[in-house]
N, C-alpha and C positions, 0 to 999 in steps of 0.2 A: 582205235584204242578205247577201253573201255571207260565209261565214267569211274570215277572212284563216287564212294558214298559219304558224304561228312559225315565223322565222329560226334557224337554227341555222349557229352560228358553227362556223367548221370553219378549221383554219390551215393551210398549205398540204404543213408538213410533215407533216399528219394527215389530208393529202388523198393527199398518193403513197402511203403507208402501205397505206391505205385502198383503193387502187387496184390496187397491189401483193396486198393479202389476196384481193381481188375475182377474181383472173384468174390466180392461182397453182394449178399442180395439187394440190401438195403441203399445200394449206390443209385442215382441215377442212371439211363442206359447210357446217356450221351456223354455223361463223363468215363465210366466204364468202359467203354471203347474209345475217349481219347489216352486213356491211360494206358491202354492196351498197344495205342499206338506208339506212344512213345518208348513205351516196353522192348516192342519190336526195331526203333530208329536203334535205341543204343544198343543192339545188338548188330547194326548195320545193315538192316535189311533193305534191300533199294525202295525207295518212295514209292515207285509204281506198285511193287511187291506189296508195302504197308498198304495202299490204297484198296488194293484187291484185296486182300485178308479181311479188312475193317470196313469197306464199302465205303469209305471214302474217296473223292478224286484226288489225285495228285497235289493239286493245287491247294485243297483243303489239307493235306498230309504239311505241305509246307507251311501254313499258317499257323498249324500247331507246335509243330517245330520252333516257329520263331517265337509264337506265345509261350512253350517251355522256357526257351533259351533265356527269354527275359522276365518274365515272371515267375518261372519255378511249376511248380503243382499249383499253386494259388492261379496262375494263365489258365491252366485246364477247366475252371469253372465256368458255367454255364453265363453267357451275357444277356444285358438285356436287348432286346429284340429293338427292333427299329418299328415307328408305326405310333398309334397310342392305342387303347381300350376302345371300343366303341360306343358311342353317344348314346345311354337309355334315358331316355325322357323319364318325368318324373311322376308321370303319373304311371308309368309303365312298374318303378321301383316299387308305386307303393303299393301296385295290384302284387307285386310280388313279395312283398312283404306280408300284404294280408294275406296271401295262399296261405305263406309260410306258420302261419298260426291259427291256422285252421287244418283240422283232420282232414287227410288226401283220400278218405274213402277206399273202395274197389278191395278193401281188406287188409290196406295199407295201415302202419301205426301214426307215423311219419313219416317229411319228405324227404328225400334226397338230394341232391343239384342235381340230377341225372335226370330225375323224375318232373322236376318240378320245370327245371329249362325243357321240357320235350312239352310241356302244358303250357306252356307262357311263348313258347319261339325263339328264346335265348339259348347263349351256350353254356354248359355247366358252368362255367368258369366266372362268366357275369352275376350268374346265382351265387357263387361260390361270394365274388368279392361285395355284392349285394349284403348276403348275411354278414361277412365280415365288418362291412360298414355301420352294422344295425346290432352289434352283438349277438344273432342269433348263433343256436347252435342246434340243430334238433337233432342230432344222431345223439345226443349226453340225456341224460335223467338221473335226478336225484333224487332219495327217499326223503321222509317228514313223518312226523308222528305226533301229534296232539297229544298229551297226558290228557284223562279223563278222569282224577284222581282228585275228587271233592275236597282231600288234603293238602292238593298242590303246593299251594304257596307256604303254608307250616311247614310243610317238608323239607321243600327247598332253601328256606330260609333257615330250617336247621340245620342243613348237612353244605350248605355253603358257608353257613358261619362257621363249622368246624374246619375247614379249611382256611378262611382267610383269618380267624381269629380261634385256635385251638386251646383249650383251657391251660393253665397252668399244671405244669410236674403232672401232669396226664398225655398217653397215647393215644393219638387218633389211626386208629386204621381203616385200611380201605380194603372188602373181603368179598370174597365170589368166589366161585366155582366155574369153570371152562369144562365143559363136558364133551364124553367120545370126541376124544384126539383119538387119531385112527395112529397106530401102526404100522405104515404103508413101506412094502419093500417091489422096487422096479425090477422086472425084469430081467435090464441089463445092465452095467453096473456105468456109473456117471462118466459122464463124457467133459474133461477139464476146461476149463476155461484156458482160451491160447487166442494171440494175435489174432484180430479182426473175426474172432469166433465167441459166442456166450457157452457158456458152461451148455451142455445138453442132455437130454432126458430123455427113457421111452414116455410113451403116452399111455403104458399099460403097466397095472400094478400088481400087485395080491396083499390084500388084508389081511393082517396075521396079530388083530385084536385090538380092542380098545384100554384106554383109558380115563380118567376123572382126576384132575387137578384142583387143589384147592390152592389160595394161593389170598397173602395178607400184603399188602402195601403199605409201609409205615411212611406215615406224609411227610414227616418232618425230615426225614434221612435219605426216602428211597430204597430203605432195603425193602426186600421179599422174604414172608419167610410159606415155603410151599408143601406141599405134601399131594403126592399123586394115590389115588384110590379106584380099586377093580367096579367102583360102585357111589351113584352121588343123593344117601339116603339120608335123612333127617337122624340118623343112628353117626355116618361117615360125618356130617357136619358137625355133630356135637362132639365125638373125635376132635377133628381141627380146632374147634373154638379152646376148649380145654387145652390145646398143645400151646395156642397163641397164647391163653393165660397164664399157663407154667413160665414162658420165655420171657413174661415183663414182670413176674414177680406180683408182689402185691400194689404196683403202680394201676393207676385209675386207668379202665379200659374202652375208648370211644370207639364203637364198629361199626362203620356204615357197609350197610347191607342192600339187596335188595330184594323184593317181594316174595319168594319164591315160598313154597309152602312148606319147604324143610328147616327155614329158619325160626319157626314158632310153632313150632309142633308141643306139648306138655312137658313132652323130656326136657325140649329146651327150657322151658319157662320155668320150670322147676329147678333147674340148674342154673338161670341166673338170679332165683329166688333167695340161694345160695351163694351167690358167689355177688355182693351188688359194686362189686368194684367195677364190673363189667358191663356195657348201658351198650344197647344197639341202637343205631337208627337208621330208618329205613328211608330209602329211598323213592318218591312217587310212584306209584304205577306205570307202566307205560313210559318210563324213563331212567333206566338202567345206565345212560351214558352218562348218568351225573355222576356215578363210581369211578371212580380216579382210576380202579385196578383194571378198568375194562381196556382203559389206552395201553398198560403194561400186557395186557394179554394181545393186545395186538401186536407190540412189539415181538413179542414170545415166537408169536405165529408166521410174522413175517422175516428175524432175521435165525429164527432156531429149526419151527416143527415143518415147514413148508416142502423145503428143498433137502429135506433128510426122509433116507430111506434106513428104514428101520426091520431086520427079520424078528425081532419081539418084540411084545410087548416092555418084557424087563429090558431090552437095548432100550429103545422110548423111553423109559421112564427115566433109565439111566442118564439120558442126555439132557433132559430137561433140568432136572438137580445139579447137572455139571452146567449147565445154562445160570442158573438160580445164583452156585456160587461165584461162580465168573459176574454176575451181574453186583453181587453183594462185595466183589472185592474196590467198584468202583459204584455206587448207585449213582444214579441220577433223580433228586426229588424231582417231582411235578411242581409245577408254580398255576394256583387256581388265578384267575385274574377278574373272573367278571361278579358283579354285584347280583345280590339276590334280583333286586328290584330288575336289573337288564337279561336275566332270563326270563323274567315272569313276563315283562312286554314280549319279547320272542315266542316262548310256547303260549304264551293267549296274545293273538294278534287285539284283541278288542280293550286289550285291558291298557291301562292309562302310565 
């Protein structure tokens, strides 16, 4: 008489799941193929059968079964292992600490675990939880940038006091230009976001033209108000400046700027010669991130121009301005927080 095979109840929400862990890249292997196994139980396949498909033994097919049966999907995760780590002495930690912060040479930038345990006689993994112990990280880098700008601290201390303290029945803006936003149309056309899959993309494009966004940041509200241009010329800025000024009327106009050599070209200065309701200031040298608008253009970039394919330029443009007014029906101001005096310790380490 033949064996019969247990049923094993499976609910459907713990069948997508299950489905999902099965054919995901990002899954471990080993859960991957317990989920696979269970896939195959509730469909009644004999254990022996499971075992051979999954390369597990029988006896392993049952332990998962019973880890299902009583803990669910949460059984299926990986346990910890029996044993403990192995004993590195401490003078061994700190030779590998100091590797760790020295250049590995041979052409190398930095180390690896892979690299660094194959030098030392450990296993990755010891490296691994080494750095973990010690905060290191060497596969990360991050940029810095000194301002050089004999101005520095006048600068800064004027364009952070318009922010935490902005004059009265006056607007402060925050102004720049994002230059060549490209155009970009793929290939083939997007691939939707669905269960256990991210939205996808070719990796190959055609450029089909740029454009120049200028673009005001009003501090106190958070609105935008933008304008995109075939061209980002000391002629296109003095354009924008005049459109900001029509839109506040004759209210006092504070603009922080920064360096760029189309903001003070004669035209301009001749034109705020004329007009003195309207006072720029400029930003340091070599520190551009002190412009409030440059965070809003980051935003722009990552949740608007990034993941849009565009066959024109006038689409692009299009989208950006449908961006701008969606962003103006709800703004979000910026909140500045830190004090002049706690950047100036930061960009001049020496300073008091």
């Amino acid at each position: 008489m033949a064996n019969r095979v247990r049923r094993l109840a499976l609910a459907e929400a713990d069948r997508s799941e299950l489905e999902r862990l099965q054919r995901s890249p990002s899954v471990a292997s080993g859960l991957c193929r317990r989920a696979r196994a269970v896939l195959l139980m509730a469909e009644q396949v004999p254990g022996v059968e499971v075992a051979r498909l999954t390369g597990y033994t029988p006896v392993q097919i049952s332990r998962i079964r019973k880890r299902f049966a009583e803990e669910g999907i949460e059984g299926l995760q990986e346990r910890p292992r029996s044993g403990r780590p192995p004993v590195i002495t401490a003078r061994r930690k700190a030779r590998i600490v100091a590797l760790t912060l020295q250049p590995p040479g041979h052409g190398l930038t930095h180390w690896s675990s892979r690299d660094l345990a194959k030098k030392v006689g450990v296993s990755h993994s010891t490296v691994a939880r080494i750095w973990r112990g010690h905060d290191l990280k060497p596969h990360r880098i991050q940029t810095f940038k000194f301002s050089t700008d004999p101005q520095l601290e006048e600068k800064l201390t004027d364009v952070v006091g318009l922010y935490l303290n902005p004059p009265d029945n006056a607007a402060v803006l925050s102004v720049d230009e994002k230059t060549q936003i490209q155009a970009l149309s793929r290939t083939q056309p997007l691939l939707p976001l669905r269960p256990g899959l991210p939205a996808r993309r070719t990796h190959d494009y055609r450029r089909n033209g740029l454009t120049d966004l200028y673009a005001a940041l009003e501090i106190a509200t958070g609105r935008v108000i933008g304008q995109c241009s075939p061209s980002h010329t000391a002629v296109d800025f003095l354009r924008f400046l005049k459109l900001i000024a029509r839109r506040f009327g004759r209210r006092q106009l504070h603009v922080i700027l920064d360096n760029s050599s189309t903001h003070s070209t004669p035209a301009v200065l001749h034109w705020l010669a004329a007009h003195p309701s309207v006072h720029l200031h400029f930003t340091p040298k070599g520190a551009s991130w002190l412009n409030m608008i440059e965070a809003w253009f980051s935003i722009l970039t990552r949740k608007s121009v990034r993941r849009g394919s565009f066959d024109s330029v006038t689409s692009l443009v299009r989208h950006i301005h449908s961006y701008i007014d969606n962003w103006n029906q709800n703004p979000t101001p910026f909140v500045w927080t830190k004090s002049p005096k706690q950047l100036i310790r930061q960009t001049r380490p020496n300073a008091r």
